[in-house]
N, C-alpha and C positions, 0 to 999 in steps of 0.2 A: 188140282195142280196141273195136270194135261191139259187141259181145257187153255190157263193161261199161258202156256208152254206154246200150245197152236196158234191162240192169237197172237200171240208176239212174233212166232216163225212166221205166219200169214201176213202181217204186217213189214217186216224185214223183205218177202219177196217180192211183197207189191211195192217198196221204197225202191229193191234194188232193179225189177223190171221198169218203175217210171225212170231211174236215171241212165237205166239203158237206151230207154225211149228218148228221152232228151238227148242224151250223148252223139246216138244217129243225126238228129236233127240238128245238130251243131257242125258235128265234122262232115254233113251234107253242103254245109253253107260255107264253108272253107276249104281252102287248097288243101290240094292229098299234102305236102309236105309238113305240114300241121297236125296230118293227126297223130303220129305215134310220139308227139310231143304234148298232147293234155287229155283230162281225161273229165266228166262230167261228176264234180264230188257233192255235190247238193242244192237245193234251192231252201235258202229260208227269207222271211221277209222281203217277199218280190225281187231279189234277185237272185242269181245263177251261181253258183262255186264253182268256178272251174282249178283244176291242177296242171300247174306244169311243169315242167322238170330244167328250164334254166331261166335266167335273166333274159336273155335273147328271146325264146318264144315269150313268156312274157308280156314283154313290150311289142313284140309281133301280133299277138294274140288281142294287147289290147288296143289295136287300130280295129280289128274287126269287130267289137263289142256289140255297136248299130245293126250289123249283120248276124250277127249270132240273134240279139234280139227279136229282129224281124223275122228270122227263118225258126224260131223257138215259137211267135205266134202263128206263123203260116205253116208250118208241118205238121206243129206238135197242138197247136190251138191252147200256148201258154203266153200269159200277157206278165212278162216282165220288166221293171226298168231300170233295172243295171246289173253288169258283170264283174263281179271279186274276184279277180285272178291270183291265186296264190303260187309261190315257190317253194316243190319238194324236190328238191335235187335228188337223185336218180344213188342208192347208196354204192359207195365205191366197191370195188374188189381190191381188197389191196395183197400184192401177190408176193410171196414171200422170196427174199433176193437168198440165192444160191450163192453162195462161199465162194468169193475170189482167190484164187492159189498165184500168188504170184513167183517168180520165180528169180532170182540171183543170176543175172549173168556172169560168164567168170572173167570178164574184161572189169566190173565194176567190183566184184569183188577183190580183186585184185589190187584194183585203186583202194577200196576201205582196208585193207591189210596194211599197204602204206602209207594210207594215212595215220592207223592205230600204231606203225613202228615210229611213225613224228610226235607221240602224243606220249608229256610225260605223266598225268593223271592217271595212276594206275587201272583204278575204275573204269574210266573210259575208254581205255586201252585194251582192257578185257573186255569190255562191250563190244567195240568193234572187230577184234579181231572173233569173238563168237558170231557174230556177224558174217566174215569175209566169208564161215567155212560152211556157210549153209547154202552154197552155191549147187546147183546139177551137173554136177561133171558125168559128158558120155562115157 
């Protein structure tokens, strides 16, 4: 069972050293602003998997594809012929909103008092005047 255990491990390093190798050879052949926008996800079937993280690189990335290919067989001495650019959007953070406390002033509170003394719907008239009286008085 070891045995199968090493060649799969041995095989996964040599996968993920060759895409490191290509990866160099890629963002060699592209502007620095390109690179912390893709990254070198596979070759299968003579071409390249690249990843990117928006629409924008993208379609940026795929003007370059001729050049990726040509600097894939002059660095890397791989003969590819074409680029799959895929979008993984980069996962959010989404940041938890903090409690707004808002606060009654006692100019408007004052207005909701009399508005509840013009108001004959009992209901409503208790609504607002519990209202008026949650004001901050210093």
């Amino acid at each position: 069972m070891d045995n199968i255990s090493e060649k799969l491990n041995l095989r996964f390093i040599k996968k993920a050293l060759e895409l490191k190798r290509l990866n160099h050879a890629v963002k060699i052949s592209l502007p620095v602003d390109c690179h912390d926008h893709m990254e070198v996800a596979d070759v299968r079937s003579n071409q390249l998997i690249i990843l990117t993280d928006s629409p924008v690189w993208q379609t940026r990335l795929r003007m370059y594809s001729q050049t990726i290919l040509e600097a894939l067989h002059q660095h890397a001495g791989v003969k590819l012929t074409r680029v799959t650019l895929k979008l993984i959007p980069p996962k959010r953070i989404v940041k938890e909103k903090s409690p707004v406390f808002r606060t009654l002033s006692e100019d408007n509170a004052n207005l909701i008092e009399q508005t509840a003394n013009c108001i004959s719907d009992p209901a409503l008239q208790a609504a607002l005047l519990q209202l008026s009286r949650k004001t901050k008085k210093p």
